[in-house]
C-alpha positions in Angstrom: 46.7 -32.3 52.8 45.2 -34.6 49.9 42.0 -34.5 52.1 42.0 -30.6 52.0 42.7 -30.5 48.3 39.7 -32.6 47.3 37.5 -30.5 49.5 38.4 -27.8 47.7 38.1 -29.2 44.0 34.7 -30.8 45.0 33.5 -27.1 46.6 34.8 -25.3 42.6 32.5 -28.6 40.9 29.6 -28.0 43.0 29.8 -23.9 42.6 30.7 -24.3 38.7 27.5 -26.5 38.5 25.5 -23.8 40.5 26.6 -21.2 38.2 25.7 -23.4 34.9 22.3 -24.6 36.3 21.5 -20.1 37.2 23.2 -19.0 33.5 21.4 -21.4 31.4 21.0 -19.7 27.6 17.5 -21.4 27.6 16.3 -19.6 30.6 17.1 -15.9 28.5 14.0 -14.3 28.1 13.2 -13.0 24.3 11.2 -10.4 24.5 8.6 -8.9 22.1 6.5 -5.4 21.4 3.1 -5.9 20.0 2.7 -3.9 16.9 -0.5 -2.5 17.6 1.5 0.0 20.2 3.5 2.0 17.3 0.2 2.7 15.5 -1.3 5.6 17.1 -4.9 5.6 17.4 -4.9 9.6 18.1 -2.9 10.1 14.8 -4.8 8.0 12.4 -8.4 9.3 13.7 -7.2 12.6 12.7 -5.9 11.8 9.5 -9.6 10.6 8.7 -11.7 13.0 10.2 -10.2 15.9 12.9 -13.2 17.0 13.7 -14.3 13.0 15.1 -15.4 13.4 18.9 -16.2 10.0 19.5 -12.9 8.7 20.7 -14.5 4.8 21.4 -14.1 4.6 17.3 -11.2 2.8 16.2 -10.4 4.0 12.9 -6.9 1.5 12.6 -8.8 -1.3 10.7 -9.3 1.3 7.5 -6.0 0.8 6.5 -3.5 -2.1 5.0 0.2 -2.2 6.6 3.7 -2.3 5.0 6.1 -3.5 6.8 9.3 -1.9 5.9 13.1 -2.6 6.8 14.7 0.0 7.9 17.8 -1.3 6.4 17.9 -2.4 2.9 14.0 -1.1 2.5 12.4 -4.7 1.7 9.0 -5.0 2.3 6.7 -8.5 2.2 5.0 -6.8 -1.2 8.6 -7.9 -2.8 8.3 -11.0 -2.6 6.7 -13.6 -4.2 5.7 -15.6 -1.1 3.9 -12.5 -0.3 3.4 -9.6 -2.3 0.6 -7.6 0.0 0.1 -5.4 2.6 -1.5 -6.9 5.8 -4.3 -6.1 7.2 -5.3 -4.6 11.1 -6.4 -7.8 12.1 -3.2 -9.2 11.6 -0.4 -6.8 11.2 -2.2 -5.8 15.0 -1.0 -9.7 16.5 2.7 -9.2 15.4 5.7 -8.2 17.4 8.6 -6.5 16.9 11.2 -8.7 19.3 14.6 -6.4 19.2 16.9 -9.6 20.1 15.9 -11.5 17.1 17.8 -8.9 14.2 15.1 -7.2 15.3 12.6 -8.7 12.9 8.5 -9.2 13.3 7.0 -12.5 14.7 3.5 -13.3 13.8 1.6 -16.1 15.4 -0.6 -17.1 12.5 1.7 -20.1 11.4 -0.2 -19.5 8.1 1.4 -16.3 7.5 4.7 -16.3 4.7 7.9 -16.1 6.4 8.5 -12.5 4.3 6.5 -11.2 6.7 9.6 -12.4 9.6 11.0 -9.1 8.2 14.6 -8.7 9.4 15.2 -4.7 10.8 11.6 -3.7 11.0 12.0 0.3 10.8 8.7 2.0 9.8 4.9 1.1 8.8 3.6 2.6 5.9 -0.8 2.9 5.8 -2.9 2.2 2.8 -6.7 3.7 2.9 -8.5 0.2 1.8 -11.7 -1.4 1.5 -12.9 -4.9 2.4 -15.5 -6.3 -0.5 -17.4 -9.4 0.6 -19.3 -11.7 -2.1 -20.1 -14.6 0.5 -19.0 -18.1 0.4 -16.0 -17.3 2.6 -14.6 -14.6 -0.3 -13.2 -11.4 0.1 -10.9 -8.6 -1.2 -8.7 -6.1 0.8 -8.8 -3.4 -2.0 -5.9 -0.7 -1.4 -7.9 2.5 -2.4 -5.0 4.3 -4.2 -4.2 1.4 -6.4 -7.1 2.2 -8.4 -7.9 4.7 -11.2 -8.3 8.0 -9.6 -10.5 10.7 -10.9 -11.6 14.5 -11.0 -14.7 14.4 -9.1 -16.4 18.1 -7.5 -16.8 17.1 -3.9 -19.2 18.6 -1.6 -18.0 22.3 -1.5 -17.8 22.5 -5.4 -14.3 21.7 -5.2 -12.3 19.3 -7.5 -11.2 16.3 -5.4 -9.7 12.6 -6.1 -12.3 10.0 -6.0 -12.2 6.5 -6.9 -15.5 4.9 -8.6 -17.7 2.8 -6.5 -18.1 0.2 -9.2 -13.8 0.1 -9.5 -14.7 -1.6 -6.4 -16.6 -4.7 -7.4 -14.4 -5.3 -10.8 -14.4 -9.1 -11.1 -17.9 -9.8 -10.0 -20.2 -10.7 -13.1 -23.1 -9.5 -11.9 -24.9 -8.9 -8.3 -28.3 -7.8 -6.6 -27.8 -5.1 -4.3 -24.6 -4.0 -2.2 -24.8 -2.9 1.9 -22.2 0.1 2.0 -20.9 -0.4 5.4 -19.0 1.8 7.7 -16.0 1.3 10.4 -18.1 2.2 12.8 -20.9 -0.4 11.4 -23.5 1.7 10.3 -24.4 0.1 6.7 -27.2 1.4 3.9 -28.4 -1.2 1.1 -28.0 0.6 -2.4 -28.9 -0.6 -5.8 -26.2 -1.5 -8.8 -27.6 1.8 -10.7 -26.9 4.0 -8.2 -23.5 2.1 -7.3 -22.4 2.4 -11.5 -22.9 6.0 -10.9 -21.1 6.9 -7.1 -17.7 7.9 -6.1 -15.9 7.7 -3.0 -13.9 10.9 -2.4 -10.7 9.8 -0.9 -10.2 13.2 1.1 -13.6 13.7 2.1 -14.0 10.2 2.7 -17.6 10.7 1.8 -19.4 9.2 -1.3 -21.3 11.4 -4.2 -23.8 10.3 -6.7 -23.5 12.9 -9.6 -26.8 12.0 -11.6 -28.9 11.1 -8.0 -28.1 13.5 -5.7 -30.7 16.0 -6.1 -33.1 12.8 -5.4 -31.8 10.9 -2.5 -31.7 11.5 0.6 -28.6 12.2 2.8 -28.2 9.4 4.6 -27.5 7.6 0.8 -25.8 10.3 -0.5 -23.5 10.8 1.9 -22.1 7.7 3.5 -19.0 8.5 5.0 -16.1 6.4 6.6 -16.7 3.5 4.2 -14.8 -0.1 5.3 -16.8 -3.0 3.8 -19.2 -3.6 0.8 -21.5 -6.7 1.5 -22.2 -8.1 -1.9 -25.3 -9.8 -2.3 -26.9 -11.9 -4.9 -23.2 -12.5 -6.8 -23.0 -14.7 -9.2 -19.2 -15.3 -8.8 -16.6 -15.1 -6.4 -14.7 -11.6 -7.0 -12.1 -12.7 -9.9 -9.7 -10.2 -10.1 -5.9 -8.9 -9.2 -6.4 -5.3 -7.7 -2.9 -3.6 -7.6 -1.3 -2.4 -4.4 -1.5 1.7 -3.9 1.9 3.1 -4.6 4.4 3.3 -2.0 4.7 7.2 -2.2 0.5 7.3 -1.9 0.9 6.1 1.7 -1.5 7.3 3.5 0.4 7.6 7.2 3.9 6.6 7.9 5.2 5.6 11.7 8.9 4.3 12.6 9.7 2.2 15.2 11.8 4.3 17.9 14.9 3.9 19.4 13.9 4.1 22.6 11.4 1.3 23.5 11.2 2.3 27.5 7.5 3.8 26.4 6.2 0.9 24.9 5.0 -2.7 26.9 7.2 -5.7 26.4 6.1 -9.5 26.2 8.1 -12.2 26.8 7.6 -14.3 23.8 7.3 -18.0 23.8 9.7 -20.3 21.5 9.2 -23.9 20.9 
């Protein structure tokens, strides 16, 4: 009988140990869903131009990203490990991983901890432009956080516009400037004609009010700008640009309920 009883205590160790060694906590996948999938590319090409046929053009990188809680509304631009918006390059890398108070990961290690934000809800887009002065230095200039003006676009119509110059405040002087596009088509302009140009934000085409009866299109209509190339500066671009207003966003996409539609990774923890 004794012999009997130990069989069967030995028989509930070895299947409790079996059951242990096949539940173990560390073997729970955590899973994760890159950002890049709630941003839709068909969306935001429309928002910039409907009438664009050429689908192979990415027009995501145009913008800066909020990331927004859908909770208590805190964003990375309130805090003061943060304070900006991110741009594609990175906001694209993150995750939203659900199990985790369903917050964002990002693997640049770099990045503030703000941008961890706990009950990621919704993305807000800012129309921005890069400015590069060399040396390693540049701006992501949120287009709307500028001074805005009246400017007649290209039907006679009055449109906002931001001023081409707005764009390199902080510089002390410079040689020439390379507008460039997203698509990477660039033209070289001169500082007289930038001092005079505008950018219209809905046309998202530039004007020259005193030139444009003299130059020819390609200058006076450079459309889908991204990046100014600075060249000749004599300084790195010292200035604070402000953020555009959070009811100027551009585009706006939540984070659904129902994540069956989107592609899970399992994310790796340390």
């Amino acid at each position: 009988m004794k012999k009997l009883i130990y069989l069967l205590v030995l028989l509930l160790l070895l299947a409790f140990t079996a059951c242990s060694e096949k539940d173990n906590p560390s073997e729970v996948k955590i899973l994760g869903y890159q950002l890049d999938q709630f941003i839709n590319p068909d969306t935001v090409r429309n928002h910039i131009d409907p009438l664009e046929e050429d689908t192979t053009i990415d027009f995501r990188p145009l913008f800066a990203y909020e990331i927004v809680s859908a909770t208590d509304g805190f964003s990375p631009r309130q805090s003061a490990y943060a304070g900006y918006d991110l741009p594609w390059e990175i906001f694209s890398q993150g995750y939203y991983v659900p199990s985790d108070d369903h917050r964002t990961w990002f693997p640049d290690m770099e990045l503030p901890s703000a941008f961890k934000v706990r009950n990621a809800g919704l993305f807000r887009l800012y129309r921005k432009v890069d400015v590069d002065t060399g040396s390693k230095d540049s701006k992501l200039i949120e287009l709307r956080g500028l001074n805005t003006y009246t400017v007649d676009n290209w039907s006679g119509i009055g449109e906002d516009a931001i001023k081409l110059s707005d764009l390199l405040q902080g510089i002390a002087a410079y040689d020439s400037v390379a507008l460039v596009a997203v698509d990477g088509y660039s033209k070289n302009y001169q500082p007289e004609l930038i001092n005079d140009g505008y950018y219209l934000l809905n046309s998202e085409v530039t004007t020259f009010p005193n030139f444009n009866s003299t130059l020819p299109g390609s200058l006076k209509k450079f459309k889908k700008l991204a990046k100014i190339n600075v060249y000749g500066a004599t300084s790195i671009q010292n200035f604070d640009f402000s953020l555009a207003p959070q009811e100027y966003a551009d585009l706006t996409f939540t984070i659904p309920n129902d994540l069956s539609g989107f592609e899970s990774t399992e994310m790796v923890t340390e």
